[in-house]
N, C-alpha and C positions, 0 to 999 in steps of 0.2 A: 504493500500500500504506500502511495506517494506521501509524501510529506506534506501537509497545507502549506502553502509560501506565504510569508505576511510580510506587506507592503505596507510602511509607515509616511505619508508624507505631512511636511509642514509647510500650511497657505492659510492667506487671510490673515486674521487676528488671533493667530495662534493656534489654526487648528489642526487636528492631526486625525488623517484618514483612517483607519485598521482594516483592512480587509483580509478573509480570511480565505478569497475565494482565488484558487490560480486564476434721405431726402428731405429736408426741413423745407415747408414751403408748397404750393400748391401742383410741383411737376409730379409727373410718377417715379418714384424710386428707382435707382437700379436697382440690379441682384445685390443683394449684400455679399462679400466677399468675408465676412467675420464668424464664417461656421463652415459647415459642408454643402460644397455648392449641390448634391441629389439631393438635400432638406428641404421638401415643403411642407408647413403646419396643416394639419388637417382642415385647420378656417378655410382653411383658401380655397377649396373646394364647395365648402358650405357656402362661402360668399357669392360661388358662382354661379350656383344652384338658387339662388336666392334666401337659400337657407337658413342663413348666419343670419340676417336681418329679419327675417320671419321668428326667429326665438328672442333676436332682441325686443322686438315688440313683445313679444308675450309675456317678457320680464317687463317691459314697461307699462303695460297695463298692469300688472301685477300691484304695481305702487298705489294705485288707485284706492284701496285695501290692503295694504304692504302686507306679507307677508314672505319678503327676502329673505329673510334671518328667523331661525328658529323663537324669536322670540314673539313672532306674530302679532303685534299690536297693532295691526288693523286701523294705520292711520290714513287717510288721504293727502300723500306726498305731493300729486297734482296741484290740491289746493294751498298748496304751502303749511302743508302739516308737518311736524317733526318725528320722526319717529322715536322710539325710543334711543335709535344711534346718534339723534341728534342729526339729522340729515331730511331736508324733504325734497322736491324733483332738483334742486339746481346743485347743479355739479360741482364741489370742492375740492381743490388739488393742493397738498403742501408745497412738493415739489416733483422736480424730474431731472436725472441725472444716472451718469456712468457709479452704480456702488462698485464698491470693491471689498466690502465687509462679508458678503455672503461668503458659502460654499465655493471653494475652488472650480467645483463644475461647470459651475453658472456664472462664476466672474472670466473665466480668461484670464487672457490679457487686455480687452478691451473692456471689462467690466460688466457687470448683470445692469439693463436698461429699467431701473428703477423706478414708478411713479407713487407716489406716497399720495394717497387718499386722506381725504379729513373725515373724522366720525371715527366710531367704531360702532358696533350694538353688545360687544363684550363686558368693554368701560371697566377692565381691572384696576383694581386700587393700587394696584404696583405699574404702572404701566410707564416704561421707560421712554414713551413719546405722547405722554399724558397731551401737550400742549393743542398736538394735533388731535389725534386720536378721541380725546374729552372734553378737551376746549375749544374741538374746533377750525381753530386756526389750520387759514388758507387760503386761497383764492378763487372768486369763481369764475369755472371756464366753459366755453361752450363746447360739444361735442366735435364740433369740426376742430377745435385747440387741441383735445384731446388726440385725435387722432394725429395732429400733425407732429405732438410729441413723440407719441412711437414713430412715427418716420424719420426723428430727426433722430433719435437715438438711434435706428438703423444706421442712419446715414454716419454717424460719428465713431461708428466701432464694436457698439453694444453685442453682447451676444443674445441674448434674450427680452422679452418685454415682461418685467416685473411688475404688478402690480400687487401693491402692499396693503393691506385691508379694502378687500375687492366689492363683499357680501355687498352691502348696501347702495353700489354704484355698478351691480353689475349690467342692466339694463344700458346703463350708458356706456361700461367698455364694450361690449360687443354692437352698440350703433358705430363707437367710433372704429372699432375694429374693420367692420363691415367697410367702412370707407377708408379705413388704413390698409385693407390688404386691396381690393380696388386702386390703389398707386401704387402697388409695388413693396408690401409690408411681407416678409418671409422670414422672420424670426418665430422661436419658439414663443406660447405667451404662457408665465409663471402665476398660475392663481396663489398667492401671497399670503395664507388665512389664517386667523385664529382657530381652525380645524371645525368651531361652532358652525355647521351648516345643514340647511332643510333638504334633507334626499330629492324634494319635488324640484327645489332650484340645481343643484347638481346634474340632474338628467338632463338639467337644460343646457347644459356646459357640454354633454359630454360630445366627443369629436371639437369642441372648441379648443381645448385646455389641452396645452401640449404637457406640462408639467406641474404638479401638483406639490404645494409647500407648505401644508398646515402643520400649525401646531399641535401638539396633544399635550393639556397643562395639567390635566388633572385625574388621579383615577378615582377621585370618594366627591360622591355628591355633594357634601355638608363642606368641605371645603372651596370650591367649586361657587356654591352660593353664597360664600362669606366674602371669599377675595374677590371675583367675577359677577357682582351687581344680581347675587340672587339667581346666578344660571346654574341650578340646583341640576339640571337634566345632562349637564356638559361629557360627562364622560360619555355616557348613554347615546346622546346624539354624534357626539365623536368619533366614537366605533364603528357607530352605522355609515358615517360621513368615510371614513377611510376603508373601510371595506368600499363603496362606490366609486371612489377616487384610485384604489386599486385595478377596482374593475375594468374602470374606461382605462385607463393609461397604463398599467402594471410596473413592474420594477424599474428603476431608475437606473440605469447602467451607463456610464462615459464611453462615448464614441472613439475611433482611436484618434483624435485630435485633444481626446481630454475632456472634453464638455458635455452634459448630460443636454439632449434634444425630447424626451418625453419620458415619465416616469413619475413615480411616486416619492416626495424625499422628508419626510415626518421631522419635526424637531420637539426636543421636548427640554425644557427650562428646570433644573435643579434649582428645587428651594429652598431654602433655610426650614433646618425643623421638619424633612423630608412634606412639607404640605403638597407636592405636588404628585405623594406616591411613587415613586420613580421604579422601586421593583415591581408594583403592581402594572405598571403603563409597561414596560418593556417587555415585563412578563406575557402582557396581552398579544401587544404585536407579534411575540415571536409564536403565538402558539395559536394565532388566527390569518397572517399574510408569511408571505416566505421570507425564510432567517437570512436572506440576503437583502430584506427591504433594506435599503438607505437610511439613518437615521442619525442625527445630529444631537446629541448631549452636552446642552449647552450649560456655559459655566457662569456666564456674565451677570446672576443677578444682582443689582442693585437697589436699593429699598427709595425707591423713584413716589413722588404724586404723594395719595397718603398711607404708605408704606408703615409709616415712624408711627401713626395710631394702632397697629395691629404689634405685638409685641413677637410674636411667633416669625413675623417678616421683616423685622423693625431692622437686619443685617444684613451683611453679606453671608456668604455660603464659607463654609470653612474646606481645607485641603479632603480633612479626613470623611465631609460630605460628597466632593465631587469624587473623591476617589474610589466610594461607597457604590456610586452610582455608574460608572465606569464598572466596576467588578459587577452588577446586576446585569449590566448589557449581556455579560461575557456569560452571567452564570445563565442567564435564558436562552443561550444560541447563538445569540445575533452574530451575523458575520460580516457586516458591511456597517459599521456607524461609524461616526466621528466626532471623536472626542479633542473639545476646548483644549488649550493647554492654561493650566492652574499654576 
């Protein structure tokens, strides 16, 4: 029997792989030259077909009576209602730009094509981009903006179009998509999520979503609705959510240029005073999607927003947590995560 080979790299902001498996502007685009010139996203077919725009409407009437987000409150966004994300129809953008913080797969060399959304319908109390995220803060743009950003990140380098808390604006990424792949858009598009997401909106995504990047925060309910604004159902709906986000796209694997083009790649946040469950969440994954999922063990928590009122999150994470949780990866199977360096 061969030996498993383990491949350690270090990218990013310190992270280290483990595997244990041997056009800005109204013209149409060129081809991007910043991936594999055989890659075309699956949109691009729907868009031709009329397709792609045919599901954006149906996310857009959706608002009408929102139910985007599992949390279903039934506002009318049309009329300038809020929902509970703090968002009604007009579209909020923090920014847009080349990251370099993500996964090595996804950044390249020309970086993952980033656009930062305002809202969330999560609204955790640790939430390390509270300003936007809770507060708000942003810009508003019209869909044709929208779309001209992802072409300009095409046009600059970008390898992918990231979109970072997508749930509540998805209706408008895929109007703008619909008219970004129409000039020449051919990058993979990164759904960005807090992993909280309604099965009936997923199906809507699917063939859309070339890559899939939700979080998974929590595995116990009661914690869940303490830090996460009451989202008592999160695990639960989480599971379901990633089993579907499996389904459509399946394993996340890097092409031989290095960069993942579709797939599943889970991240799960270590937190002080294990509140996020961390053997119970990896334990799941490995014994419900295959031990090669991709999965990110991340290190970074900070006691962000109002953090410093809950006493249990009021820190950072200590060595002998994140190391805890690393050795839970390894005791469940998993053969493909990546771990922060601490």
């Amino acid at each position: 029997m061969k030996r498993a080979r383990v491949l350690v790299k270090i990218f990013g902001l310190g992270l280290m792989l483990v595997s244990l498996h041997p056009a800005y502007g109204h013209e149409e685009a060129a081809a991007p030259s910043n991936g594999r010139a055989d890659f075309e996203p699956n949109y691009v077919k729907l868009q031709r077909t009329g397709e792609l725009k045919k599901r954006a409407e149906e996310l857009w009437n959706i608002m009408e009576r929102c139910t985007l987000c599992p949390r279903a409150c039934g506002v009318n966004r049309h009329k300038g209602e809020k929902g509970f994300c703090g968002a009604s129809s007009e579209l909020v953008i923090s920014s847009h730009h080349p990251h370099f913080g993500e996964e090595k797969p996804l950044v390249g060399t020309g970086g993952s094509g980033t656009i930062f959304f305002s809202n969330c319908s999560l609204r955790c109390v640790f939430c390390i981009n509270w300003e936007t995220s809770i507060g708000g803060v942003g810009k508003s743009r019209s869909i044709e903006e929208l779309a001209e950003m992802m072409l300009e990140l095409q046009r600059i380098g970008c390898h992918n179009i990231n979109c970072v808390t997508p749930t509540h604006y998805s209706a408008h990424i895929l109007l703008a998509l619909d008219i970004a792949a129409g000039k020449g858009l051919r990058l993979p598009l990164v759904y960005n999520t807090c992993g909280w997401e309604s099965l009936e909106i997923l199906k809507k995504l699917d063939g859309v979503v070339d890559i899939y990047l939700p979080d998974f925060k929590y595995s116990d309910s009661a914690m869940a609705a303490r830090y996460s604004s009451g989202a008592r159902g999160y695990p639960r709906v989480t599971k379901e959510a990633l089993l579907e986000m499996h389904r459509q796209v399946g394993v996340a694997r890097p092409a031989e240029d290095g960069l993942i083009y579709q797939g599943l790649m889970i991240r799960h946040l270590v937190m002080p005073n294990n509140v996020g469950g961390t053997r119970e969440v990896v334990k799941w994954i490995a014994e419900n999607l295959p031990k090669d999922t991709y999965v990110t063990i991340m290190s970074q928590y900070r006691p962000m927003h109002r953090a410093s009122e809950y006493p249990a999150i009021s820190r950072r994470i200590t060595r002998k947590e994140y190391e805890e949780a690393v050795g839970y990866a390894r005791e469940a199977g998993l053969t493909n995560f990546a771990a922060q360096g601490y």
